[in-house]
ChimeraX commands (.cxc) that place a marker at each C-alpha (Angstrom):
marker #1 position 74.85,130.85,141.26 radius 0.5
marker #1 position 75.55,129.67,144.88 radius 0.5
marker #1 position 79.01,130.97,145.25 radius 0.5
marker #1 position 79.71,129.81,148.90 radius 0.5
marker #1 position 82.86,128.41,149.58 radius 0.5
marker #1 position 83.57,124.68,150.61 radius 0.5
marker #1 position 84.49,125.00,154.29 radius 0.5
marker #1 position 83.45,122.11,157.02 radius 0.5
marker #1 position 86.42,123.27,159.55 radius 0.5
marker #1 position 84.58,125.28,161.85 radius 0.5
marker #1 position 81.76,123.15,162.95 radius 0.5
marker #1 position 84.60,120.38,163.84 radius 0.5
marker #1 position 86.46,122.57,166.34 radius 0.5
marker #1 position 83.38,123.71,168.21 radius 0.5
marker #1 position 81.84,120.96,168.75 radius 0.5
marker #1 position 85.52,118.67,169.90 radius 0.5
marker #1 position 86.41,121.93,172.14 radius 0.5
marker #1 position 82.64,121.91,174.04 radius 0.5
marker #1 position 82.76,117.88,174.20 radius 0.5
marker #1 position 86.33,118.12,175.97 radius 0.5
marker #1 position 85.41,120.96,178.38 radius 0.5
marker #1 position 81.85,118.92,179.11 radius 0.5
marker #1 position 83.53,115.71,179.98 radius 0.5
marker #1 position 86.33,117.42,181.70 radius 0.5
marker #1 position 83.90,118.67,184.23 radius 0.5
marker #1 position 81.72,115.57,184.37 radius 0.5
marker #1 position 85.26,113.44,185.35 radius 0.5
marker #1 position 85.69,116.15,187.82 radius 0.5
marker #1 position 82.41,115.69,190.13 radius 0.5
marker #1 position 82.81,111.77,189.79 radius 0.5
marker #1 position 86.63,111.24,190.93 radius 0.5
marker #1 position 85.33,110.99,194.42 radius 0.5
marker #1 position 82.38,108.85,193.44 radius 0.5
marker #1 position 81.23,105.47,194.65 radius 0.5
marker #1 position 80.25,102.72,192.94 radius 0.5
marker #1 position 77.07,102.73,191.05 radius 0.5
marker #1 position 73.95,102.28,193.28 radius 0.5
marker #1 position 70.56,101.74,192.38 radius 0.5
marker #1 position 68.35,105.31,191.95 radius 0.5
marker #1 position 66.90,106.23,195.34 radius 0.5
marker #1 position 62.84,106.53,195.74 radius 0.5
marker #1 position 63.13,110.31,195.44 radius 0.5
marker #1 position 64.81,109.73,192.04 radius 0.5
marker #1 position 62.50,107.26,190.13 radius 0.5
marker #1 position 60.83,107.79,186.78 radius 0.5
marker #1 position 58.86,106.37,184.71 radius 0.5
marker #1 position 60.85,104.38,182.30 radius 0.5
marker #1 position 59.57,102.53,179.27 radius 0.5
marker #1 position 62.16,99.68,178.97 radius 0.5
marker #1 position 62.71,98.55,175.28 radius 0.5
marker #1 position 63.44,94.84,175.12 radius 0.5
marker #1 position 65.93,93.74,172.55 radius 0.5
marker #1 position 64.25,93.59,169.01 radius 0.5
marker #1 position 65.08,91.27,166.32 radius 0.5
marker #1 position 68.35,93.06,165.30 radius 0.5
marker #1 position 69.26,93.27,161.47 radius 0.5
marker #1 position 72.62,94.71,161.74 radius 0.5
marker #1 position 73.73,93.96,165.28 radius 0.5
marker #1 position 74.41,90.73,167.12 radius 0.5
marker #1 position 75.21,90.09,170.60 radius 0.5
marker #1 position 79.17,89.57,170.99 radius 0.5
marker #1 position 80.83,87.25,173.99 radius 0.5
marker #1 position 81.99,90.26,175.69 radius 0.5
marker #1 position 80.03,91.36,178.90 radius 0.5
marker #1 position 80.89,94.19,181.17 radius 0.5
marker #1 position 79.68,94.88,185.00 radius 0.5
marker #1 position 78.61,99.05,185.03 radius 0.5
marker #1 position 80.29,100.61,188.07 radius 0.5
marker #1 position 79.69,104.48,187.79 radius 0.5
marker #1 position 78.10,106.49,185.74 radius 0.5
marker #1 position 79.80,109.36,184.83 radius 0.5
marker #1 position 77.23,111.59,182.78 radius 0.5
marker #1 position 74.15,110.86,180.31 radius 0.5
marker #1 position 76.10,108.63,177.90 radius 0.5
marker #1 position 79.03,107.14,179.37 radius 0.5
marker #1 position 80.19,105.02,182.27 radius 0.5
marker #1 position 82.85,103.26,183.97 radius 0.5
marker #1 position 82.97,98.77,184.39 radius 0.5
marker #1 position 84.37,97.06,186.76 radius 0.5
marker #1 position 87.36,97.40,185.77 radius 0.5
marker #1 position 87.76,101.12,185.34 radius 0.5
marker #1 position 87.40,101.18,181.77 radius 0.5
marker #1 position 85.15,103.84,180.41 radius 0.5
marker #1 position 82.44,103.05,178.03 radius 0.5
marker #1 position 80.02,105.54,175.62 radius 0.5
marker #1 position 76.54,105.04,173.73 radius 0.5
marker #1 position 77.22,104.80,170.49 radius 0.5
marker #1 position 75.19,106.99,167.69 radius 0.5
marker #1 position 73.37,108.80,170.50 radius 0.5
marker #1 position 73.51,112.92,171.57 radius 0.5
marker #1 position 72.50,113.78,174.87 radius 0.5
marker #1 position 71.30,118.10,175.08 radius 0.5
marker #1 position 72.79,117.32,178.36 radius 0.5
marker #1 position 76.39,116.87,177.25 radius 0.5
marker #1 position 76.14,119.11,173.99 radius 0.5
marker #1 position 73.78,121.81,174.68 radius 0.5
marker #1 position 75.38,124.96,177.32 radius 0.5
marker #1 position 71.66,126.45,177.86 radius 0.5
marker #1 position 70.42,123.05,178.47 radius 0.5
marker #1 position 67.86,122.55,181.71 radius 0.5
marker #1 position 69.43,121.50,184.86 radius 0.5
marker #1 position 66.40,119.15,185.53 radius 0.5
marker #1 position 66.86,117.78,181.87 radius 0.5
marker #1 position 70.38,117.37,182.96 radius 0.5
marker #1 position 69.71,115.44,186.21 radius 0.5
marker #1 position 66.52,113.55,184.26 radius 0.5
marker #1 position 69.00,112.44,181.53 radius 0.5
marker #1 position 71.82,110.89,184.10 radius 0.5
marker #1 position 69.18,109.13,186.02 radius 0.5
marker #1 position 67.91,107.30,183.89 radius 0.5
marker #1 position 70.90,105.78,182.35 radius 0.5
marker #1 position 71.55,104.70,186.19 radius 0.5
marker #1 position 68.36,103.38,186.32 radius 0.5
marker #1 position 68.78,101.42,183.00 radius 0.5
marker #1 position 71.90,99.82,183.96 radius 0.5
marker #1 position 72.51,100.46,187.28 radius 0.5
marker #1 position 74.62,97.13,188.98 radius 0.5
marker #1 position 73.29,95.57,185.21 radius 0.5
marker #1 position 76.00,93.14,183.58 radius 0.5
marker #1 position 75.80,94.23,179.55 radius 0.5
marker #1 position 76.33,91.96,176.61 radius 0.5
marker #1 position 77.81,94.38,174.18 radius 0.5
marker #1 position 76.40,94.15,170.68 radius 0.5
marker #1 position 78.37,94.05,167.12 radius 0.5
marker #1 position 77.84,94.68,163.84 radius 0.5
marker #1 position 78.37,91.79,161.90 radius 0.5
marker #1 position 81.37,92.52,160.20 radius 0.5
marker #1 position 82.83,94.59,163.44 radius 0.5
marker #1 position 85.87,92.78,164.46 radius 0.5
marker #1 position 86.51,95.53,166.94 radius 0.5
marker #1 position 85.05,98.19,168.72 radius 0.5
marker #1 position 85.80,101.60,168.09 radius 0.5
marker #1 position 87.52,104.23,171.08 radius 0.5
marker #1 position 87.01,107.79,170.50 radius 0.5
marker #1 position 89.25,110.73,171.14 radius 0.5
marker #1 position 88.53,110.63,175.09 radius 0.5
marker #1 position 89.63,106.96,175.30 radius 0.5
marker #1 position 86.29,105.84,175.60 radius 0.5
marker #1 position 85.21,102.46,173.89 radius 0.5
marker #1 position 82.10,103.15,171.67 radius 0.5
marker #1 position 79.46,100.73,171.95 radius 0.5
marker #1 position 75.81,99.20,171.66 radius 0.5
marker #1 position 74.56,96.61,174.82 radius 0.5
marker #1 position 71.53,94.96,175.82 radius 0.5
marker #1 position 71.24,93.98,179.52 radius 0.5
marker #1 position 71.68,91.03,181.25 radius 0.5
marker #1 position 67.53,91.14,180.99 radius 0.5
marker #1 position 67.87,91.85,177.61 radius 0.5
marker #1 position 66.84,95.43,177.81 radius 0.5
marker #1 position 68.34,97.57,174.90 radius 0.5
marker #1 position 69.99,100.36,176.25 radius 0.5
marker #1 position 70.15,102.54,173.20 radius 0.5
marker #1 position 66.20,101.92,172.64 radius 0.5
marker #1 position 65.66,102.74,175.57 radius 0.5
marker #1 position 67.04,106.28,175.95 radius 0.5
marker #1 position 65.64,107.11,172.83 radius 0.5
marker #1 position 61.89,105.88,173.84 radius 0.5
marker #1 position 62.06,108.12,177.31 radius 0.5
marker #1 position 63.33,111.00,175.03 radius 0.5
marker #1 position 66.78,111.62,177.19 radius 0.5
marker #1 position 68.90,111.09,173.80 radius 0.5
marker #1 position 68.26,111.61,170.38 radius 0.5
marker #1 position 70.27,110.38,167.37 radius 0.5
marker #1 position 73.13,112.06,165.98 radius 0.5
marker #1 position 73.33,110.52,162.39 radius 0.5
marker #1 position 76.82,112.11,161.77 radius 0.5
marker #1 position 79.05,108.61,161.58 radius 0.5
marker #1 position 79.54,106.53,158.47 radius 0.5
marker #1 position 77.73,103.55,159.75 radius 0.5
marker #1 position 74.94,103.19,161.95 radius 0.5
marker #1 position 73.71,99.86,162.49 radius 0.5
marker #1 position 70.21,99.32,163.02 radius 0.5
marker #1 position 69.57,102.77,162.38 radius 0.5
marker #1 position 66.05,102.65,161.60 radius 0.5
marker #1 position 65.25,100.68,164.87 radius 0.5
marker #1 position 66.63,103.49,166.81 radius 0.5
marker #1 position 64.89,106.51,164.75 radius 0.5
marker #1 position 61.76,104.73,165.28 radius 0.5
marker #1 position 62.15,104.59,168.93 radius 0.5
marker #1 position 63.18,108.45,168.67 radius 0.5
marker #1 position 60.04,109.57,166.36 radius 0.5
marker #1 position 57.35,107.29,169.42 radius 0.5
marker #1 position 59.53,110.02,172.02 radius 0.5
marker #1 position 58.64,113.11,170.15 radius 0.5
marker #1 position 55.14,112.16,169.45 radius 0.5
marker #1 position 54.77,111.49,173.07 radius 0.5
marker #1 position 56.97,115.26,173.71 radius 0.5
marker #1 position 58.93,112.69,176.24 radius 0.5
marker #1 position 61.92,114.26,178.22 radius 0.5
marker #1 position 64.05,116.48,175.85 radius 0.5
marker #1 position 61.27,116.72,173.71 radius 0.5
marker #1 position 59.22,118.05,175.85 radius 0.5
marker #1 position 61.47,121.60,175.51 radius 0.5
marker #1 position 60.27,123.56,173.11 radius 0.5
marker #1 position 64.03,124.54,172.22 radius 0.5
marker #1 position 64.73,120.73,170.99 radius 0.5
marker #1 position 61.32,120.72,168.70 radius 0.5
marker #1 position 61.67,120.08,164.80 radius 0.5
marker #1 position 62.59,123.67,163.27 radius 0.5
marker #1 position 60.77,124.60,160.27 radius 0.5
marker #1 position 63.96,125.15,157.73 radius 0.5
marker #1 position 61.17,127.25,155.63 radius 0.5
marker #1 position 60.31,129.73,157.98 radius 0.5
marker #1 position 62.20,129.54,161.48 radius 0.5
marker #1 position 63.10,132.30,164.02 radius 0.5
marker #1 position 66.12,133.42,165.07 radius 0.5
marker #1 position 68.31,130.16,166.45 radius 0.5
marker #1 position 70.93,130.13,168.34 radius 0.5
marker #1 position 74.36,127.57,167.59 radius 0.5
marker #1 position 73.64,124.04,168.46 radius 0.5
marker #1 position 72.22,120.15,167.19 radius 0.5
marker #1 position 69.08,120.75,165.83 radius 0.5
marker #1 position 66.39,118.63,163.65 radius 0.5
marker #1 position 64.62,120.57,161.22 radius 0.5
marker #1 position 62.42,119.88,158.42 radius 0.5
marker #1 position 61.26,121.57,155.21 radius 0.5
marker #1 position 60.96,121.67,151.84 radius 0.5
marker #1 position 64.25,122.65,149.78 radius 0.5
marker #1 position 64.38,125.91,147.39 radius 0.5
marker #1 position 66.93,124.80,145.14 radius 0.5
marker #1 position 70.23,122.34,144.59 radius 0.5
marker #1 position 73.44,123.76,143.61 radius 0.5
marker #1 position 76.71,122.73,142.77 radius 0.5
marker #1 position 79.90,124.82,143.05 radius 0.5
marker #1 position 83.25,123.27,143.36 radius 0.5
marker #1 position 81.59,120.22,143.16 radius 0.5
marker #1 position 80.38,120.71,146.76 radius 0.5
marker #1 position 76.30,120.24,146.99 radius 0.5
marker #1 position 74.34,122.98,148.82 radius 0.5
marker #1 position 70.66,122.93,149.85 radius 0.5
marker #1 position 68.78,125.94,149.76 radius 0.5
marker #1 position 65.70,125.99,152.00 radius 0.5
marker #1 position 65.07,129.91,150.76 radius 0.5
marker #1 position 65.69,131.96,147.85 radius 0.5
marker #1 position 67.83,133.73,149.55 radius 0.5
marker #1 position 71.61,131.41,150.16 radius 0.5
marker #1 position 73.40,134.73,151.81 radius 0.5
marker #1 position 70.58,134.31,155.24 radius 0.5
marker #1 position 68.17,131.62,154.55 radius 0.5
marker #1 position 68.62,128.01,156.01 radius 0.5
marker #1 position 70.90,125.80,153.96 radius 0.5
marker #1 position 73.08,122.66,154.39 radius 0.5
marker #1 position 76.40,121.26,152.52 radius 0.5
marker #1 position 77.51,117.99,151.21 radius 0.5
marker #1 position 81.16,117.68,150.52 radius 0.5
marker #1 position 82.18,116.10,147.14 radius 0.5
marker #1 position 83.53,112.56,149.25 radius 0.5
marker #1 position 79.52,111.91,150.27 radius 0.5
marker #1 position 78.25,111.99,146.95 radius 0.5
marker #1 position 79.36,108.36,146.20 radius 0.5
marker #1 position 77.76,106.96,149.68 radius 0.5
marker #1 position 74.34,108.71,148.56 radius 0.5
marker #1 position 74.88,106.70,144.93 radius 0.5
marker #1 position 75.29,103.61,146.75 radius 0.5
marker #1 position 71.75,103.97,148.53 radius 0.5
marker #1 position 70.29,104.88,145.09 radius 0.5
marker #1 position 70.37,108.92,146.22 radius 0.5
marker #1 position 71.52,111.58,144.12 radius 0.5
marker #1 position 70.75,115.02,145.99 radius 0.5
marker #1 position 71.23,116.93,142.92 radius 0.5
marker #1 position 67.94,116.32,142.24 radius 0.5
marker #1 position 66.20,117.11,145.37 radius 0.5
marker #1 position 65.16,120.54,144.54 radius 0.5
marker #1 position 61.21,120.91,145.92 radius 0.5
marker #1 position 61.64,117.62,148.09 radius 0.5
marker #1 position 60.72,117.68,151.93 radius 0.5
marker #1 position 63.31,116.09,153.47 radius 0.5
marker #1 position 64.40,116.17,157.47 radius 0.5
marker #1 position 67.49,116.56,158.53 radius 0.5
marker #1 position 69.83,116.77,161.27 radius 0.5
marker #1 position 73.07,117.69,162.34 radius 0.5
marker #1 position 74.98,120.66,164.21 radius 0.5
marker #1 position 73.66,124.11,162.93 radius 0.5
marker #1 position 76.25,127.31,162.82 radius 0.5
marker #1 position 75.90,130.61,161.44 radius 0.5
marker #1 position 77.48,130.85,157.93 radius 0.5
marker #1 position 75.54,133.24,155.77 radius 0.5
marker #1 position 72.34,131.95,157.88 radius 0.5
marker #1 position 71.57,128.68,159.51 radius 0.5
marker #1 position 73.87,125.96,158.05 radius 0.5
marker #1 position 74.21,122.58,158.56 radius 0.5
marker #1 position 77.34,120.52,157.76 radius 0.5
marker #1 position 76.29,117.01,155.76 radius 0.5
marker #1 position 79.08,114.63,157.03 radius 0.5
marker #1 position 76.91,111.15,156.49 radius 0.5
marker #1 position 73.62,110.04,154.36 radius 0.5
marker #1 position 72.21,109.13,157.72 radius 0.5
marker #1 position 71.39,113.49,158.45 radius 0.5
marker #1 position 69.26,113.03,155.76 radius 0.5
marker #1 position 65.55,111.36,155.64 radius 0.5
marker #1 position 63.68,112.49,152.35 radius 0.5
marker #1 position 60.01,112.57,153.71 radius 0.5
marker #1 position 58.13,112.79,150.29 radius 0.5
marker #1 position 59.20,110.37,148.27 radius 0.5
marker #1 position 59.40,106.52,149.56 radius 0.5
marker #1 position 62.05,105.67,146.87 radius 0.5
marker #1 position 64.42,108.30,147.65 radius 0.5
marker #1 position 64.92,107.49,151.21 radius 0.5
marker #1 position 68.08,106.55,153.41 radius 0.5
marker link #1:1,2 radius 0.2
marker link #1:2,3 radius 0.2
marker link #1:3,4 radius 0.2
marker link #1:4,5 radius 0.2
marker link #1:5,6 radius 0.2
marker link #1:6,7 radius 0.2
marker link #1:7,8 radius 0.2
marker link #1:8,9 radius 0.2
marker link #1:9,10 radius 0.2
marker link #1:10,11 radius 0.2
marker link #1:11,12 radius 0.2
marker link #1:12,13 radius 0.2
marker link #1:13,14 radius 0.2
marker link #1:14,15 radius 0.2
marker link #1:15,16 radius 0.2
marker link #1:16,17 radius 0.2
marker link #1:17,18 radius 0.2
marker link #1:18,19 radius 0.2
marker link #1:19,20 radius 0.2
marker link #1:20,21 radius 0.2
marker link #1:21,22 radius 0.2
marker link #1:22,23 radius 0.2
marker link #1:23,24 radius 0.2
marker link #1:24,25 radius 0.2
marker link #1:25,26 radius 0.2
marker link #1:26,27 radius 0.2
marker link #1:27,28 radius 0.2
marker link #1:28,29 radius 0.2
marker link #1:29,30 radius 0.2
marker link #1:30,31 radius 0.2
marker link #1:31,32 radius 0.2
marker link #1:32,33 radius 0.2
marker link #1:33,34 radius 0.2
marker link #1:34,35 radius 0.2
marker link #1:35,36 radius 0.2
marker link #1:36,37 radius 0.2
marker link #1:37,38 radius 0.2
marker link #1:38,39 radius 0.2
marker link #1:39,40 radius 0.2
marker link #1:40,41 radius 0.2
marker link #1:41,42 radius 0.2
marker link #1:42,43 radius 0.2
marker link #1:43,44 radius 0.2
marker link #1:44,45 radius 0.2
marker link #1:45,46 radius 0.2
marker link #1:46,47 radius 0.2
marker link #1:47,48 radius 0.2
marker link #1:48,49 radius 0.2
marker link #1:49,50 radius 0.2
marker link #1:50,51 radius 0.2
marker link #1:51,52 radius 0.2
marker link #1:52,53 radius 0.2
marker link #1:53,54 radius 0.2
marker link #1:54,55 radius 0.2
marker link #1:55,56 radius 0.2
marker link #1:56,57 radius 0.2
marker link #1:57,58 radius 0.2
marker link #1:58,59 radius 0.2
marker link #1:59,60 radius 0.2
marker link #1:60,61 radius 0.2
marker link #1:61,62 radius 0.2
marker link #1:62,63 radius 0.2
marker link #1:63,64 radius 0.2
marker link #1:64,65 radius 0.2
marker link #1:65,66 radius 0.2
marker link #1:66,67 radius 0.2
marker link #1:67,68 radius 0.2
marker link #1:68,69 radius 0.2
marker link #1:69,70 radius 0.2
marker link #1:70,71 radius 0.2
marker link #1:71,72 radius 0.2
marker link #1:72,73 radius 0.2
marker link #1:73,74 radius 0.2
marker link #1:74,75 radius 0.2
marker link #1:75,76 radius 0.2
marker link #1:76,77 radius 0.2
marker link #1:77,78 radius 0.2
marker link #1:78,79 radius 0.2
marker link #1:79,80 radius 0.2
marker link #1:80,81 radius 0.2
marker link #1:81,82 radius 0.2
marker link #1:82,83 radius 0.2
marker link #1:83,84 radius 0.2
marker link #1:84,85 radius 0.2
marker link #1:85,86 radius 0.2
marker link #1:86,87 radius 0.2
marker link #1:87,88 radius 0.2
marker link #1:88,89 radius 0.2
marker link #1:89,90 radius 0.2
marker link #1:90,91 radius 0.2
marker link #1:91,92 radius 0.2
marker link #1:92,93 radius 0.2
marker link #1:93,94 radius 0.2
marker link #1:94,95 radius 0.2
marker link #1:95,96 radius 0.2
marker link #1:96,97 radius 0.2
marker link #1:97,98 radius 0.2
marker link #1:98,99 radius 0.2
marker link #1:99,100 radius 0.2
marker link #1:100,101 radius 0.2
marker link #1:101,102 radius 0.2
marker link #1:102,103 radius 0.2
marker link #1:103,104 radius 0.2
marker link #1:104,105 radius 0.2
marker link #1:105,106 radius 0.2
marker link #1:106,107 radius 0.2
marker link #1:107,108 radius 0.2
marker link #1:108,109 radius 0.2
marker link #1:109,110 radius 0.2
marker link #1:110,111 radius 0.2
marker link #1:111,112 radius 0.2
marker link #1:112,113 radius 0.2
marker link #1:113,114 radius 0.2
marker link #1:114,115 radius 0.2
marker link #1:115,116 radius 0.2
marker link #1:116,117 radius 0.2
marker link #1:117,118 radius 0.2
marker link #1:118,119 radius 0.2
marker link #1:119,120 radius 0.2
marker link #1:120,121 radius 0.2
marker link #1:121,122 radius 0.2
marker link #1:122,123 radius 0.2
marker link #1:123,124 radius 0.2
marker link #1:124,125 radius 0.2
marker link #1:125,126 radius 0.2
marker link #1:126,127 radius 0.2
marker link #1:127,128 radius 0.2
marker link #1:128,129 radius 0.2
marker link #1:129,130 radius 0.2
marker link #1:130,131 radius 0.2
marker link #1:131,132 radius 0.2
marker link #1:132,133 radius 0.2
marker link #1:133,134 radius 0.2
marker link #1:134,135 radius 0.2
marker link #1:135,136 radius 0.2
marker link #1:136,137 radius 0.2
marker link #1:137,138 radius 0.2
marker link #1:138,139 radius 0.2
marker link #1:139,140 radius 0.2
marker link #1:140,141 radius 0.2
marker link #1:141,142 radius 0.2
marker link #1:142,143 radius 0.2
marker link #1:143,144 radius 0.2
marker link #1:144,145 radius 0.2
marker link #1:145,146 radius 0.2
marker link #1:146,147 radius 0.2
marker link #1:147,148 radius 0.2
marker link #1:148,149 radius 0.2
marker link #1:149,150 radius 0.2
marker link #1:150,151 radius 0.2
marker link #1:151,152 radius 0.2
marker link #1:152,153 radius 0.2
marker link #1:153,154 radius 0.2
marker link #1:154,155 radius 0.2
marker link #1:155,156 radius 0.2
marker link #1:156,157 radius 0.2
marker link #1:157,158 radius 0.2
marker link #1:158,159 radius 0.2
marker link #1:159,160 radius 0.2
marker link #1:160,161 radius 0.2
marker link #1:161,162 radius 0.2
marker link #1:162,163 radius 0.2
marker link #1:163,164 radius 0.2
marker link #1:164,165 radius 0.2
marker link #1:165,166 radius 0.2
marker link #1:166,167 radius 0.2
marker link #1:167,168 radius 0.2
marker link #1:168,169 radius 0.2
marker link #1:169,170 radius 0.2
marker link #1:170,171 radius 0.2
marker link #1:171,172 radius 0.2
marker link #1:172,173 radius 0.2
marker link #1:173,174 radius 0.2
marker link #1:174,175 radius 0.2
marker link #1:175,176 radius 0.2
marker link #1:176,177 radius 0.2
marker link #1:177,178 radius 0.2
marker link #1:178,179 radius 0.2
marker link #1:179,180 radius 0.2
marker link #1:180,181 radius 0.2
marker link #1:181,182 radius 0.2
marker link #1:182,183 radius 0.2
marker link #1:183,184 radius 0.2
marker link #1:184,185 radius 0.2
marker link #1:185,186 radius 0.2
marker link #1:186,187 radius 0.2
marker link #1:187,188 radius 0.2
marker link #1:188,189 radius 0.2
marker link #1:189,190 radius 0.2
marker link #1:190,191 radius 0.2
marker link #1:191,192 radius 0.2
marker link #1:192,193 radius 0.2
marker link #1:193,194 radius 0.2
marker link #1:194,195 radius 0.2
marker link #1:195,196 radius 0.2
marker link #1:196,197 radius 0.2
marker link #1:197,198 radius 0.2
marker link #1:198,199 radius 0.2
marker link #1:199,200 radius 0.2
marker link #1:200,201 radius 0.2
marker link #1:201,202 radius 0.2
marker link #1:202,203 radius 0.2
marker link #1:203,204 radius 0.2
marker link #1:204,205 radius 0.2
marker link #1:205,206 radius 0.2
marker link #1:206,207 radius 0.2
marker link #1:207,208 radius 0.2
marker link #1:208,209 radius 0.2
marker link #1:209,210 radius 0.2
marker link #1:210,211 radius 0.2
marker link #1:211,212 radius 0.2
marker link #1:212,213 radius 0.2
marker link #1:213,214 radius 0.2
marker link #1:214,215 radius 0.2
marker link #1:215,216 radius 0.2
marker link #1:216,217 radius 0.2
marker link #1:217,218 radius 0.2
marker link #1:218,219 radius 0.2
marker link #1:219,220 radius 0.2
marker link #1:220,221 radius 0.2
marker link #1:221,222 radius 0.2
marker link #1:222,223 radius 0.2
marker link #1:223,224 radius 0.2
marker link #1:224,225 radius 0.2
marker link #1:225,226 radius 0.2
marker link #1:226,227 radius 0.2
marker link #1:227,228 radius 0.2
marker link #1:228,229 radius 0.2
marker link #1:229,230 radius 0.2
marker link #1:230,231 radius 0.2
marker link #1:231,232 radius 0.2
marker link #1:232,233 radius 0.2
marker link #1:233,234 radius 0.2
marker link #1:234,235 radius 0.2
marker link #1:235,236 radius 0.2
marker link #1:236,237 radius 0.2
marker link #1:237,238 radius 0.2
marker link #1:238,239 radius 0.2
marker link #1:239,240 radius 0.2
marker link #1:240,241 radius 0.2
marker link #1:241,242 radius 0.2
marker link #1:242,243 radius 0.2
marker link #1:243,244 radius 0.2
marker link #1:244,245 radius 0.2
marker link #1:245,246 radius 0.2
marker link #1:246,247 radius 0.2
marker link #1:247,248 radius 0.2
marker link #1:248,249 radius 0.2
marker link #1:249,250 radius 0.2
marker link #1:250,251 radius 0.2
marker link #1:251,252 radius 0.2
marker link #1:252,253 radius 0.2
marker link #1:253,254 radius 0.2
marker link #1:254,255 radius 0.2
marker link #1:255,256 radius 0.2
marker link #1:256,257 radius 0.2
marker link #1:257,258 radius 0.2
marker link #1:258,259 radius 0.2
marker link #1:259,260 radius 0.2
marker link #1:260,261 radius 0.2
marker link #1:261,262 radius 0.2
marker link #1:262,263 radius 0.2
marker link #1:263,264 radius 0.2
marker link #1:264,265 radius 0.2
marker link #1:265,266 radius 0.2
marker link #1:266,267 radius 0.2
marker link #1:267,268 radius 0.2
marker link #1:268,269 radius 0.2
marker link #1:269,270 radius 0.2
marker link #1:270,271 radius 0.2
marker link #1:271,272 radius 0.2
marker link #1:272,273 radius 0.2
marker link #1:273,274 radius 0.2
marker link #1:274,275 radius 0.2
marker link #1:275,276 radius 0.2
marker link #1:276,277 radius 0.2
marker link #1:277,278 radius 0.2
marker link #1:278,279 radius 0.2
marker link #1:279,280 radius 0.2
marker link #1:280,281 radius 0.2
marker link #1:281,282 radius 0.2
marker link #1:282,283 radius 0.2
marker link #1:283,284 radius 0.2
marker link #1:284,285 radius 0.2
marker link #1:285,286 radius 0.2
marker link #1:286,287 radius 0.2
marker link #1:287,288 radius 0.2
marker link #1:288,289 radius 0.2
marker link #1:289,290 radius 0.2
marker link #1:290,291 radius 0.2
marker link #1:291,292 radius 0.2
marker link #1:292,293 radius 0.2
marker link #1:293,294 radius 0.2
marker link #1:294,295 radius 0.2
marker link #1:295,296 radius 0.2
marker link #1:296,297 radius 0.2
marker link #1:297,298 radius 0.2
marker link #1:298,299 radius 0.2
view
């Protein structure tokens, strides 16, 4: 039997100390900064721009914001001085320490050239009576342009952000992973790096700490302390594995999953990898999960 122990601690405090120290440093090089201007010649890509679909969890709200500065990848400052982050979304640039500086400077210039001098229309999920603020102070949202571009389609179609799937909610989250799947077919901007390609949880090299998407088929299902583990070896003490805490068992129910019997599925999934007897991957929402061989056992 799988006798590993039920702890989801560590993963936390990594990935909160790295996200403080990142956006510490990105607040330091844009104190001095002026207000947003539009991408110079030198700086212009080719951007696919992603015009609002037909939304089935989000709707445009009354509240519009003028972008003044963009401060790194994901987040930026209004009018106002209020900061604002993409909601859902990781950026290698902002979570990855080994990540490419041109990857780095890709990934900023292209938000800037998404919404650079752009007044948003900030979108809700239908129930959402208010939007969420993170640790940082930032406001967490989802916006379409004044042109009705969608910013969060749109950074997933150039490949410069890739979902994270970790939240309890995502609305419209199948929108945005098929705008992420048309970037990796394409190997657009991050996945054009072969260190951001799907891992094979079967039979993968040596990885280092970090978000990853991997994919393979799992070993076997086991249950100890009623905490879920998935075995992508025979082997639990070094092969790649994942967890699911006792709490997400009910929100896999409710979408007609039960991952006790996913032994010998493929499934994909995604999330922030450590070293814990092997590769492992804390389960903290259904959304890390897509089976892949099996229509009526998907998210």
């Amino acid at each position: 039997m799988n006798l590993r122990p039920s702890n989801f601690v560590l993963k936390a405090f990594v990935i909160v100390s790295f996200t403080i120290v990142t956006h510490i440093a990105f607040f330091s090089i844009s104190a001095n900064a002026q207000a947003l201007k539009t991408p110079s010649s030198e700086d212009k890509i080719n951007l696919d721009s992603i015009k609002a679909p037909e939304f089935q969890d989000l709707k445009k709200t009354a509240r519009s914001i003028k972008v003044k500065t963009v401060i790194d990848p994901l987040t930026f400052t209004d009018s106002k001085g209020d900061v604002y982050r993409l909601k859902d979304l990781d950026s290698p640039a902002l979570s990855d320490p080994n990540v490419s500086e041109d990857l780095v400077k890709l990934s900023k210039t292209t938000l800037a050239a998404i919404i650079a001098g752009k007044d948003l229309i900030l979108l809700s999920p239908q129930r959402q009576k208010d939007f969420p603020v993170n640790r940082m102070g930032h406001t967490l949202i989802h916006a379409v342009t004044n042109d009705d571009v969608w910013i969060e389609g749109t950074m997933l179609a150039n490949g410069i952000a890739r979902l994270k799937g970790d939240t309890e909610t995502i609305p419209d989250f199948r929108l945005m992973l098929g705008q992420e799947k048309n970037a990796q077919n394409q190997k657009k901007g991050l996945w054009a790096y072969p260190r951001y390609q799907v891992i094979n949880a079967n039979n993968f090299e040596d990885i280092s700490e970090g978000y990853y998407i991997a994919e393979g088929k799992i070993e076997s299902v086991s249950l100890v302390k009623n905490n879920i583990y998935l075995n992508f070896g025979k082997n639990w003490k070094t092969d790649f594995s994942a967890g699911l805490p006792s709490s997400l068992r009910k929100d896999f129910a409710k979408k007609g999953l039960n991952p006790m019997n996913w032994a010998h599925k493929i499934v994909r999934l995604r999330g922030y990898v450590r070293d814990y007897n092997g590769p492992f991957v804390d389960i903290d929402s259904t959304y890390q999960i897509e089976i892949l061989d099996n229509p009526n056992e998907a998210d």
